[in-house]
C-alpha atoms as one frame of an Amber mdcrd trajectory, in Angstrom:
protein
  83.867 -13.069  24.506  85.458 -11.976  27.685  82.265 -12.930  30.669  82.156
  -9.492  32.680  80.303 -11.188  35.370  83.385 -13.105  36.792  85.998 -11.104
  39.125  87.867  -8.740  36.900  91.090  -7.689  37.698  91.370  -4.079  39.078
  93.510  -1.373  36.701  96.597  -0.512  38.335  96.381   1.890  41.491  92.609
   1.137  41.940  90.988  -0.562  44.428  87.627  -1.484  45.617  86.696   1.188
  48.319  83.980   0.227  49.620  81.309  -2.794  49.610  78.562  -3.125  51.700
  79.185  -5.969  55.002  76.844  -9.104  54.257  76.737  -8.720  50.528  77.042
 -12.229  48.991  78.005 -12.013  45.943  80.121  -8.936  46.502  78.146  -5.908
  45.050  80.826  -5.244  42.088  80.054  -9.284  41.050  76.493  -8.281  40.928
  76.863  -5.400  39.160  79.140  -6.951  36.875  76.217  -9.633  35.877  73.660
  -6.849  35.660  76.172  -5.532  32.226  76.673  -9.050  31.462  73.095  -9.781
  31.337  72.298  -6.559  29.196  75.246  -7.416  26.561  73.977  -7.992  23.112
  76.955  -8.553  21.107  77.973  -4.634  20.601  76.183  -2.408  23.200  74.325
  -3.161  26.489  70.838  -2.569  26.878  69.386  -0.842  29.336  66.731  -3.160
  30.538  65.768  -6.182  28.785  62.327  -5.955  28.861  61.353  -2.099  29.576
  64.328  -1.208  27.194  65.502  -3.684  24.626  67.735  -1.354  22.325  71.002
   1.348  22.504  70.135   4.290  24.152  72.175   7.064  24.068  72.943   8.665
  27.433  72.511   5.252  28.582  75.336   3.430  26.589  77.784   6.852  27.551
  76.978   6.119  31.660  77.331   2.416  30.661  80.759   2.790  29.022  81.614
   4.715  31.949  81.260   1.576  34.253  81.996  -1.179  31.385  85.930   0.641
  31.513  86.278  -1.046  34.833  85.684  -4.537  33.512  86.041  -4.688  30.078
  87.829  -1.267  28.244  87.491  -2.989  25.300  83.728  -3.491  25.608  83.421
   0.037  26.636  85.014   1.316  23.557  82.586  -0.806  21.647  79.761   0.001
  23.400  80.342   3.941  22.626  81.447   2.981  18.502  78.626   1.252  18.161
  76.610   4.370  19.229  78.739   7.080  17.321  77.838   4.536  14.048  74.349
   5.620  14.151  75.333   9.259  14.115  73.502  11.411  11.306  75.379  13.085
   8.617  74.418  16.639  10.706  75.880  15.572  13.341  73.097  14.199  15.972
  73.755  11.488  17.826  70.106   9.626  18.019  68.395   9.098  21.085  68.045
   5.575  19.982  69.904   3.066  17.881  67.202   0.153  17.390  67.662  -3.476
  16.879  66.442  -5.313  14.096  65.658  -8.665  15.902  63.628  -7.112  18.601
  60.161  -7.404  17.847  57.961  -3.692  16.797  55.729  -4.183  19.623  58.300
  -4.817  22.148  58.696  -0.623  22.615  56.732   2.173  21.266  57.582   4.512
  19.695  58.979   1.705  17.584  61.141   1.852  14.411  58.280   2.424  12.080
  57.557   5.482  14.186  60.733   7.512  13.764  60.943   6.117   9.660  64.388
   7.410  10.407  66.012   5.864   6.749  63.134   7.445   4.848  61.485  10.548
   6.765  64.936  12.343   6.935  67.120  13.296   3.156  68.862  16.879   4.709
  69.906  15.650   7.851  71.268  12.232   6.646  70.195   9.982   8.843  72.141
   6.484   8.553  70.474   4.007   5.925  71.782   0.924   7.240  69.890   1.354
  10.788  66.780   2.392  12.201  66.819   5.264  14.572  64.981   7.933  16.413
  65.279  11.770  15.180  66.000  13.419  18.402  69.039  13.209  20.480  69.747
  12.690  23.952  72.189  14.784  26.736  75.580  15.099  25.455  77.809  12.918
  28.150  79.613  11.140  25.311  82.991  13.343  25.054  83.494  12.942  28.833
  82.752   9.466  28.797  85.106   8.295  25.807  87.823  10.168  28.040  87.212
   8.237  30.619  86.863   4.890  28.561  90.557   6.344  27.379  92.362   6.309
  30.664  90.919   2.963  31.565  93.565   1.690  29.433  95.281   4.218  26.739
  97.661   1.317  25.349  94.781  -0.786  24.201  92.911   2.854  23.435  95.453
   3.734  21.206  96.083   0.576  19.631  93.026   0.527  17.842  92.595   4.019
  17.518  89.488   4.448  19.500  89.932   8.021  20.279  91.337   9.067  16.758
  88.145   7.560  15.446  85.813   8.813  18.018  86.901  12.599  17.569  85.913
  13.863  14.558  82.012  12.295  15.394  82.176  13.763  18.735  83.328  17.472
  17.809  80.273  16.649  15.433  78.408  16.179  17.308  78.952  18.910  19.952
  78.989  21.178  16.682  75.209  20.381  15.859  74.336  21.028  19.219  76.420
  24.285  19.291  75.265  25.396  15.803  71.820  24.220  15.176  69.924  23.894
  18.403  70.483  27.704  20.382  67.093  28.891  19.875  66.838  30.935  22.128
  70.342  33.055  20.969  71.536  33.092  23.677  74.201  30.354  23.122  72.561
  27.379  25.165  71.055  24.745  23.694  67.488  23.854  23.339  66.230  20.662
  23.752  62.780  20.143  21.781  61.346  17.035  23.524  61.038  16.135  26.998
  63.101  12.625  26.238  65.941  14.724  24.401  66.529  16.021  28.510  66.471
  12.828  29.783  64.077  13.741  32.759  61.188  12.643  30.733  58.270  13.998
  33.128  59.727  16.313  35.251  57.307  19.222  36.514  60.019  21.634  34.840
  58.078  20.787  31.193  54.793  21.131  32.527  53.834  24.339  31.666  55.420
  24.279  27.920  53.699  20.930  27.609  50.637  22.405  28.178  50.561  24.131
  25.214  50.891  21.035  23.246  47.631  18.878  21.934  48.403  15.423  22.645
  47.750  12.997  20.304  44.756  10.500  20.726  45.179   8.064  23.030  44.018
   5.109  20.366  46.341   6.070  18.141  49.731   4.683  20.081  49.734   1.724
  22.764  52.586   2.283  25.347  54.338  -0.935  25.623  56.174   0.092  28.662
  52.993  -0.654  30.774  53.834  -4.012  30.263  56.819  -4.140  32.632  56.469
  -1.067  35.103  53.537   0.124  37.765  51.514   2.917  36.213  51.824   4.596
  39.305  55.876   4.924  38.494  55.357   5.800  34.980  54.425   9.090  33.295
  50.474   9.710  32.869  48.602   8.785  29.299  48.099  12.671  29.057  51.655
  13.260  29.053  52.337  10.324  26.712  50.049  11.804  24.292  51.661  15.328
  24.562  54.712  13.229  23.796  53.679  11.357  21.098  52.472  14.549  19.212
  55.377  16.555  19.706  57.771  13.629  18.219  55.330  13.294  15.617  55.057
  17.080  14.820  58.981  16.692  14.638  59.152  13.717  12.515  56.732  15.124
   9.936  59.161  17.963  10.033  62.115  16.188   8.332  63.249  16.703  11.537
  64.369  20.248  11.014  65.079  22.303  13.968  63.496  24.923  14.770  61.260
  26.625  17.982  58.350  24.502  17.695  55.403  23.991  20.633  58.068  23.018
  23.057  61.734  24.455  23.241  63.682  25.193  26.769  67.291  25.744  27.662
  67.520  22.960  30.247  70.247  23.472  32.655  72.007  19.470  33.095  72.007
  19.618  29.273  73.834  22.180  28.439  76.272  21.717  31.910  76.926  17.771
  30.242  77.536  19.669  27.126  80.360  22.083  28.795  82.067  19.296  30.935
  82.058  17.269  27.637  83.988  20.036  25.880  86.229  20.011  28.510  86.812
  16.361  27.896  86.837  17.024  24.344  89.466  19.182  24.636  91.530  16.753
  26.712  91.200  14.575  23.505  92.084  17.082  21.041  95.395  17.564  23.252
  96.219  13.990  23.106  95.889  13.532  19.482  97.849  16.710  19.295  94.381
  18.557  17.276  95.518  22.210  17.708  93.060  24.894  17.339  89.639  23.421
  18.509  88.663  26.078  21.668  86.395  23.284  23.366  88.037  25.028  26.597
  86.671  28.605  25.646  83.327  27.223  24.407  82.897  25.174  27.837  83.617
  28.516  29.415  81.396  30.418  27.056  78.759  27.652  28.000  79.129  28.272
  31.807  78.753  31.567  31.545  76.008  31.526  29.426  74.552  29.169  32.061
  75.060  31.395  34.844  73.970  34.807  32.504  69.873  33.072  31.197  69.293
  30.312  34.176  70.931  31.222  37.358  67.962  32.544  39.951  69.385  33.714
  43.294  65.747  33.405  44.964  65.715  30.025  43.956  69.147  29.316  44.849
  69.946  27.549  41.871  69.482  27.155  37.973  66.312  26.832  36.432  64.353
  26.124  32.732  63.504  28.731  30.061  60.686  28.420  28.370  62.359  29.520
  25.108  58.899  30.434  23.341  57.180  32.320  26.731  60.859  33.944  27.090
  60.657  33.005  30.720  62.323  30.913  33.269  59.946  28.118  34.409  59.889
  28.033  38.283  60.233  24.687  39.144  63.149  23.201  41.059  64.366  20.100
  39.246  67.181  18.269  40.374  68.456  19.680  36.487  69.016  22.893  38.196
  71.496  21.329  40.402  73.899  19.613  37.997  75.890  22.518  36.431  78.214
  21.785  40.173  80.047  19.604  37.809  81.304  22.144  36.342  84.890  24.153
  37.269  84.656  27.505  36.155  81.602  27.797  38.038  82.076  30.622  40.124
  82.000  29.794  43.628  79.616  32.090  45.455  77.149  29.849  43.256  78.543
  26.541  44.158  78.300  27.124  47.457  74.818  28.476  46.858  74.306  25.310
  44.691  75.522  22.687  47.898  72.882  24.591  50.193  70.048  24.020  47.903
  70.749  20.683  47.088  70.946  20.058  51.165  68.029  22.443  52.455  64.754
  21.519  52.404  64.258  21.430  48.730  66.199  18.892  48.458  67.516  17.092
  51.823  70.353  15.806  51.596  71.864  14.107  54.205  68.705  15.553  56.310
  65.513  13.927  54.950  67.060  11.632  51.808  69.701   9.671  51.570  69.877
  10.396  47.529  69.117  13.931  45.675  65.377  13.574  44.407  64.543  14.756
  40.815  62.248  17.236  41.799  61.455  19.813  44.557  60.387  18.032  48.044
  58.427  20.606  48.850  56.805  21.200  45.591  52.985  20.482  44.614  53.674
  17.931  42.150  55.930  16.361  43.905  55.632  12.403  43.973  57.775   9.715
  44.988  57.025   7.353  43.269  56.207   8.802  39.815  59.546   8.740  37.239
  61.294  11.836  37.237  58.867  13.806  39.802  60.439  13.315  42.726  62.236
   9.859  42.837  65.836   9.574  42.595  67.968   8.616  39.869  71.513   7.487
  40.064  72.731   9.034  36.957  71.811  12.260  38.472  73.491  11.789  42.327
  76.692  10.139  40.572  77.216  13.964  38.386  76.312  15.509  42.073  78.805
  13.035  43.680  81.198  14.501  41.413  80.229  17.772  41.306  80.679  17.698
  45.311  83.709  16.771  44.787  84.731  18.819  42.030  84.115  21.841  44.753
  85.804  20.606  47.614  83.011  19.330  49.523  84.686  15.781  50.149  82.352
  14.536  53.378  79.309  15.646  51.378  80.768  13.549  48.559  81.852  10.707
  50.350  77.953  10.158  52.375  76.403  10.603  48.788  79.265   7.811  47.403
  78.175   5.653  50.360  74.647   6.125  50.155  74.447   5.376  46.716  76.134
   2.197  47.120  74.501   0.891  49.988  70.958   1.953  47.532  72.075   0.485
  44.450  72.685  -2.768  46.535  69.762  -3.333  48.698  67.209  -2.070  45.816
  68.610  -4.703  42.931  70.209  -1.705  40.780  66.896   0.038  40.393  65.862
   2.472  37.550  65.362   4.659  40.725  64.107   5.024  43.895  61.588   6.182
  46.573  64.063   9.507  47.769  62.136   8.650  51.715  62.267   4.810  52.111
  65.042   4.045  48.998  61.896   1.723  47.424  62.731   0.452  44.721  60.911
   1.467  41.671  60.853   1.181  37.628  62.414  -2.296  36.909  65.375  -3.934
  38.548  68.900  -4.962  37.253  68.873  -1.379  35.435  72.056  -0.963  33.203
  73.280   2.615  34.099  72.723   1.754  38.031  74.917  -1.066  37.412  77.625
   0.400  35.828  77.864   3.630  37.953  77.905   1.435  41.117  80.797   0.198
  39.300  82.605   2.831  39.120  82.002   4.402  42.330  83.452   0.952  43.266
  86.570   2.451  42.530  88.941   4.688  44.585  88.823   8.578  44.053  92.356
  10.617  43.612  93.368  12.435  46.362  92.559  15.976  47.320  94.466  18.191
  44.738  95.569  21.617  45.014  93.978  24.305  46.975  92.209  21.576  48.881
  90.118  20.805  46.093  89.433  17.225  44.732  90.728  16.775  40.896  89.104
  13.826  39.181  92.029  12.170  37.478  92.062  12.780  33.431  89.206  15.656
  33.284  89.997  19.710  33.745  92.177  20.314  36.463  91.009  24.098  37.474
């Protein structure tokens, strides 16, 4: 097995751009061993203690970084994933591992009874899941895993293999999860967004009973502050509305708690854009993904876009209402590039007023609203920043032309991931360090930002090499 944590050779044409002066071990070495460390064989977790199995979003931002090492290892990491997928198309949220121990995370295997709960849906007998899915950033990252090295990709077929799950996956999403009808997805559990206990879900959440507190004991108290982790009386709301779901057969439908999250459904539209770039090179005619990214943006801009906020927000599906709270969520549809640019612009102010501050007040985007009441610093995804989140802005900002507002974030993201250990995330004021150290997506997204950008493309606009060119 191939060690990670030594000096890799760079791909062709790519060099390191920037490392921060003083760093001993160079910060690519230490972000190397942070993978390394995480390795288990076929996937990368995303903290050894806090998180000891595959999760999904995780393994795509992983795979994303892994390419620069080890293309081969990324590849793996995102088949080993797409094994897990259900026979309707879901990729789970989770893909456990049998030699961890049950008590190690809750909700644990025996939880989910994802082999038995689940006939319809066919979820995978020979592995132990979750039931609810995760944002969609898989497309976009096998792409990118692709162009790390296409002769190995198409030696062994990755992509030709990966397809058919991935336009499967995009299909469920498409198909069985707009709730609302008005072609966006739904997500219908805080963890299937990712931002686990944002203030966006508060007021759907609220409507939820959560379940008693002696009937579940959170193991990831064990290894974080409770001050940086989401409140019992969330957890319980939590807990319930997985439950509820589980003892569903998992069958979707608008439940207690269903919103069209803006990030979600932007990952799902830059995916299809990366999904068609894979259709084209396996020469799949016929697939759209280009018209239903489009159709997604527009949709986007059509149910979420608020001018008085300044930027997208949450529907509360079931209240038929937009939830006004400004999560950093609202800000990552600047990925996209058929966004049309009176809101990108609009977008770039938010995210740099007072909301937000950046490069004013933070260094990094915070997940939620500065200037909000329940904003906290400290506390998971109210208010701390994430670097999954600032590496789609990074991108996005780039994606729009603002290159010095792209280049600051690059650098301050670096010089964060660096002095913090490669932290789950961070204080937005001071760049504390909080959640656990040595975190796997920090890692491998320092990792690639490691890595030289293309030059400014036509119209003065940046084009990220491989992905849409508009």
């Amino acid at each position: 097995m191939d060690r990670i944590a030594q000096r890799a050779p760079r791909p062709p044409g790519r060099t390191v751009a920037y490392e921060p002066p003083g760093t001993a071990p160079p910060l690519h070495v230490r972000a190397a061993a942070v993978l390394e460390a995480g390795w288990t064989g076929t996937s990368t977790v995303p903290s050894r203690g806090l998180y000891p199995h595959q999760w999904s979003w995780d393994s795509a931002f992983i795979a994303i970084g892994l390419r620069h090492l080890s293309p081969l290892r990324a590849q793996t990491e995102l088949e080993t994933l797409l094994a897990a997928q259900w026979a309707d198309g879901r990729i789970p949220h989770i893909v456990f591992n049998p030699s961890v121990p049950l008590d190690a995370y809750f909700p644990s295997p025996d939880f989910w009874c994802s082999s038995t709960a689940e006939r319809t849906a066919g979820a995978p007998r020979t592995v132990q899941t979750s039931g609810i899915v995760q944002p969609p950033v898989h497309a976009l990252a096998a792409w990118l895993v692709h162009l790390a090295d296409p002769g190995l990709s198409r030696a062994r077929g990755f992509l030709t293999r990966a397809y058919p799950r991935l336009a499967a996956w995009h299909d469920y999403l498409l198909h069985r999860r707009d709730l609302g009808g008005g072609g966006l997805v739904s997500v219908v559990h805080p963890w299937e967004q990712g931002m686990d206990n944002s203030p966006c879900w508060d007021r759907p959440l609220s409507r939820v009973t959560p379940a008693p507190a002696r009937s579940f004991r959170r193991a990831d108290l064990d290894h974080g502050s409770p001050e940086d982790r989401p409140t019992d009386l969330d957890y319980g709301r939590y807990v319930r509305l997985a439950a509820d779901y589980r003892d569903r057969g998992y069958a979707d439908g608008p439940g207690d708690f269903a919103v069209e999250d803006p990030a979600f459904n932007a990952l799902l539209a830059a995916s299809e854009y990366a999904l068609d770039r894979i259709a084209h090179e396996l020469g799949v005619t016929g697939a759209a993904r280009r018209d239903r990214a489009e159709c997604l943006t527009a949709a986007l801009v059509e149910r979420l876009w608020d001018p008085a906020a300044g930027m997208f927000l949450c529907r509360d599906v079931r209240a038929g209402e937009l939830i006004p709270q400004r999560g950093v969520s609202g800000l990552i549809p600047l990925l996209l590039p058929a966004l049309p640019r009176g809101l990108a612009a609009t977008l770039v102010r938010t995210m740099c007023g007072p909301h937000f501050g950046l490069g004013g007040t933070t260094r990094l985007v915070p997940s939620y609203d500065l200037l909000g009441e329940a904003f906290d610093p400290h506390r998971y995804w109210r208010g701390p920043a994430w670097f999954n989140t600032n590496w789609l802005l990074e991108r996005g900002l780039r994606r729009h032309g603002e290159r010095g507002r792209a280049d600051a974030l690059r650098k301050g993201m670096l010089h964060t991931a660096g002095a913090s250990g490669f932290a789950e995330y961070v204080d937005p004021y001071t760049a504390q360090a909080c959640g656990v150290t040595g975190f796997g997506w920090t890692a491998a997204l320092t990792l690639d930002l490691l890595h030289d950008r293309p030059a400014r493309g036509r119209n003065g606009l940046t084009a990220i090499k491989g992905e849409d060119p508009a």
